[in-house]
C-alpha positions in Angstrom: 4.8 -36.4 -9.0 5.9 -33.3 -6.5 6.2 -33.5 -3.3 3.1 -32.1 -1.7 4.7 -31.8 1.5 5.8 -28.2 3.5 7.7 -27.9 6.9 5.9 -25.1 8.2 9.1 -25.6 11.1 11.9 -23.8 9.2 9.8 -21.1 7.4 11.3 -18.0 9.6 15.1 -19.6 9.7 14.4 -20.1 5.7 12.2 -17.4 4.5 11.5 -14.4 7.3 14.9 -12.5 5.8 13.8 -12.8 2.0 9.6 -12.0 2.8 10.7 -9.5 5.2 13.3 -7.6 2.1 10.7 -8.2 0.3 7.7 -6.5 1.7 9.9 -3.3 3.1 10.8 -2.7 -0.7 7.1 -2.3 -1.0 6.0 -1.0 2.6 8.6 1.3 3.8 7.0 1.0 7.7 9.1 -1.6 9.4 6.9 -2.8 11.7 3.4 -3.2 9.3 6.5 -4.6 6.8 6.9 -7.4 10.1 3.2 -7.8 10.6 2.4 -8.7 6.9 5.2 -11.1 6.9 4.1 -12.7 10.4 0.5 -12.7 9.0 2.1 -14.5 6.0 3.1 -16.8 8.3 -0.1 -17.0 9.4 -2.4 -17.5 6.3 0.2 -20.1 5.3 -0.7 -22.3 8.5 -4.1 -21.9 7.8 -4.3 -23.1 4.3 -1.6 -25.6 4.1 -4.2 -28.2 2.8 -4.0 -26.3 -0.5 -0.4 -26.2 -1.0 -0.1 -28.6 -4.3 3.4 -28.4 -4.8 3.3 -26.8 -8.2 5.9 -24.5 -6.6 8.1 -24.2 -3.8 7.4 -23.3 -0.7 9.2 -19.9 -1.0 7.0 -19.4 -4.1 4.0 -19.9 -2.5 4.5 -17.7 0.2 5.4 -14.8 -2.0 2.3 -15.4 -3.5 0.6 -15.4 -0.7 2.8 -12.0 0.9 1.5 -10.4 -2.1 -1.8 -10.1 -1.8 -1.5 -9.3 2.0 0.4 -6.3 0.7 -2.3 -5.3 -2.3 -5.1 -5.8 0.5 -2.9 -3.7 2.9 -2.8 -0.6 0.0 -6.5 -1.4 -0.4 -7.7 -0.7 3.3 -5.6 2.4 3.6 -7.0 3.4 0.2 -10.6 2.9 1.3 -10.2 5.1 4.0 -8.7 7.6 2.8 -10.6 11.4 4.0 -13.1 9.2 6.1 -13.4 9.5 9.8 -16.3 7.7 11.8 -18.5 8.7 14.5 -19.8 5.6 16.4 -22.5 6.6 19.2 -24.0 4.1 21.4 -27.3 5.5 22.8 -30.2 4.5 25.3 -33.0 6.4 26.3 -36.3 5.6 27.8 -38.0 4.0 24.6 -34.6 3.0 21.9 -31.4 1.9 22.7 -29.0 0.9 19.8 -25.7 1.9 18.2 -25.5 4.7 15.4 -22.6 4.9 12.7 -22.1 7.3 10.1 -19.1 7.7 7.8 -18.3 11.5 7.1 -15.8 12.3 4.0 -14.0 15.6 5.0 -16.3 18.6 3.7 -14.7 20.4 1.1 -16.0 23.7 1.6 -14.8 23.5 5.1 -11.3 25.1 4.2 -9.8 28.0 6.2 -7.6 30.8 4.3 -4.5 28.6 5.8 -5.9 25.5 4.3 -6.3 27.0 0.8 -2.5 28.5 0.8 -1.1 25.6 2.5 -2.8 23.8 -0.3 -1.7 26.4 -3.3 1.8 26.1 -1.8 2.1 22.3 -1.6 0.8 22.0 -5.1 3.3 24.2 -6.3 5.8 22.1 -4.5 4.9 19.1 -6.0 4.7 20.6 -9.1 8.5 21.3 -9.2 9.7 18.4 -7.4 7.8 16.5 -10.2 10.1 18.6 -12.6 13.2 17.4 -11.0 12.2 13.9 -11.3 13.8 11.6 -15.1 10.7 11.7 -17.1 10.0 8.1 -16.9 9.6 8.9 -13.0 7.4 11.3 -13.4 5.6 10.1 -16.0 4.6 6.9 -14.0 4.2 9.1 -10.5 1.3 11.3 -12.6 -0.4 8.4 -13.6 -0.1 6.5 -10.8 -0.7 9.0 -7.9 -2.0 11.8 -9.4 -4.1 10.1 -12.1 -5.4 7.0 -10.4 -4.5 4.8 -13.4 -4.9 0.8 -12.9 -1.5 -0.6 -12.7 -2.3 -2.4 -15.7 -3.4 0.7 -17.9 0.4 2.3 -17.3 1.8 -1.4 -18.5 0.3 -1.0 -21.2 0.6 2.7 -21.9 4.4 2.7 -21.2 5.4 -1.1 -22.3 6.7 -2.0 -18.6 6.3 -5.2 -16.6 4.1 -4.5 -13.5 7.5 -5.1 -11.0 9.3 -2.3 -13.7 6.3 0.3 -12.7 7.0 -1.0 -8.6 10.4 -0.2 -8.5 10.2 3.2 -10.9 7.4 4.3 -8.6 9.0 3.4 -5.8 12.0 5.3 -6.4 9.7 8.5 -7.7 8.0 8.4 -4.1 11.2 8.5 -2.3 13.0 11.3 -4.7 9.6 13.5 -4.3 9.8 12.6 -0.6 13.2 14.0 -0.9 12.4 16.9 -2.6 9.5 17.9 -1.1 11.3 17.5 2.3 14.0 19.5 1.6 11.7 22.1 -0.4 8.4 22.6 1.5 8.4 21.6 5.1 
């Protein structure tokens, strides 16, 4: 029978260095990279009444880091091109809060916008060429495309930590490029 038992007392002399590595490989911002390990940490306090011991410790915080970092991608996702106007008012008769969500207007572009745009594109467009083809490849249909992580698996016969890294290092060679060839 395992040992049910954790020692939530030694998880940041054990684990904060390897969760920590961990999460900057994925989350190149030091400090959210901290804050999703501390909120690891966290989670792990919270639900220590489900740890069954079907694997370590180290294993189950991982598990647990991980989906901290896909909710992390999905709440920056989600708000991508959205900006919110919150208005408390009060007059004579009503008083009450108003929200509304506004999605940038696309036909709200100045001449500047448009070339800025035409010139970045381009940019991309050769940095992409720069990139090993397997790079590239995945940074279209990841970025640029919007496939699942599952689809590109599939399509390219990768594990899903193969597309991580390969994507990874594409982000940071376009970074590169596009650094050094359009700013």
């Amino acid at each position: 029978m395992p040992n049910h038992q954790i020692n939530p007392n030694n998880w940041i002399d054990l684990y904060s260095d390897y969760l920590y590595n961990y999460t900057i490989t994925r989350i190149s911002d030091k400090e959210i990279a901290q804050d999703l390990v501390q909120d690891t940490f966290l989670a792990g306090l919270k639900s220590m009444k489900n740890f069954k011991g079907e694997a370590s410790e180290r294993t189950w915080l991982i598990s647990i880091l991980k989906r901290k970092i896909i909710d992390h991608y999905r709440k920056i996702n989600s708000n991508k091109g959205k900006a919110e106007v919150r208005i408390n008012y009060k007059d004579d008769e009503t008083e009450g809060d108003w929200l509304e969500e506004r999605v940038a207007d696309p036909f709200d572009k100045t001449a500047e916008d448009t070339m800025q745009n035409s010139e970045l594109g381009e940019a991309i467009h050769n940095c992409l060429g720069k990139l090993p083809t397997k790079q590239a490849d995945v940074f279209k249909m990841k970025t640029i495309l919007g496939y699942e992580t599952e689809a590109i698996c599939n399509e390219l016969n990768i594990t899903a930590s193969n597309l991580w890294v390969i994507i990874h290092r594409a982000r940071t060679a376009m970074a590169d490029c596009l650094e050094k060839n359009w700013f």
